[in-house]
C-alpha positions, 0 to 999 in steps of 0.5 A: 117626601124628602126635602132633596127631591122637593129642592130640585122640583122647585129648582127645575121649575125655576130654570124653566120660568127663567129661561124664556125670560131670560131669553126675551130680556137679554135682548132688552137688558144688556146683561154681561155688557155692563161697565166695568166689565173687563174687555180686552180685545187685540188681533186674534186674541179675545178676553172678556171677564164680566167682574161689574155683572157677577158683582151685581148678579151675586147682590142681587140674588143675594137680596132675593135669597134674603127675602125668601128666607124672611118669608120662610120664617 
C-alpha cells in the first residue's frame, strides 16, 4: 500500500479519537481562553486572537511530533 493512504487512515482515526475528547475536555480545560490571548470587545464589535493558546498548541504538538519521530526510529 502507498504511504498516502497509510497517512490519511492513520490521520482519520486520529481526528475521530480526539473529537469526543476534545469535546468532553473543552468543558474542563478552558482551551482558547488563556491569558494572554488578545480579547478586544466594544459596542458591536467583537475581536478575539487567541496568540498565548496557538503558542502553546503549537510547542506542544511540536513535543508530541518530536516523540513520535524518536519512536520511529
Amino acid at each position: 500500500m502507498n504511504s498516502v493512504p497509510k497517512l490519511l487512515i492513520i490521520g482519520g482515526i486520529v481526528m475521530i479519537v480526539i473529537g469526543p475528547l476534545w469535546m468532553v475536555g473543552g468543558r474542563f480545560l478552558n482551551l482558547g481562553r488563556s491569558p494572554g490571548d488578545i480579547a478586544v470587545e466594544k459596542e458591536g464589535f467583537k475581536f478575539y486572537f487567541p496568540i498565548v493558546t496557538c503558542i502553546v498548541l503549537s510547542v506542544v504538538l511540536s513535543l508530541v511530533m518530536y516523540v513520535i519521530r524518536w519512536f520511529m526510529r
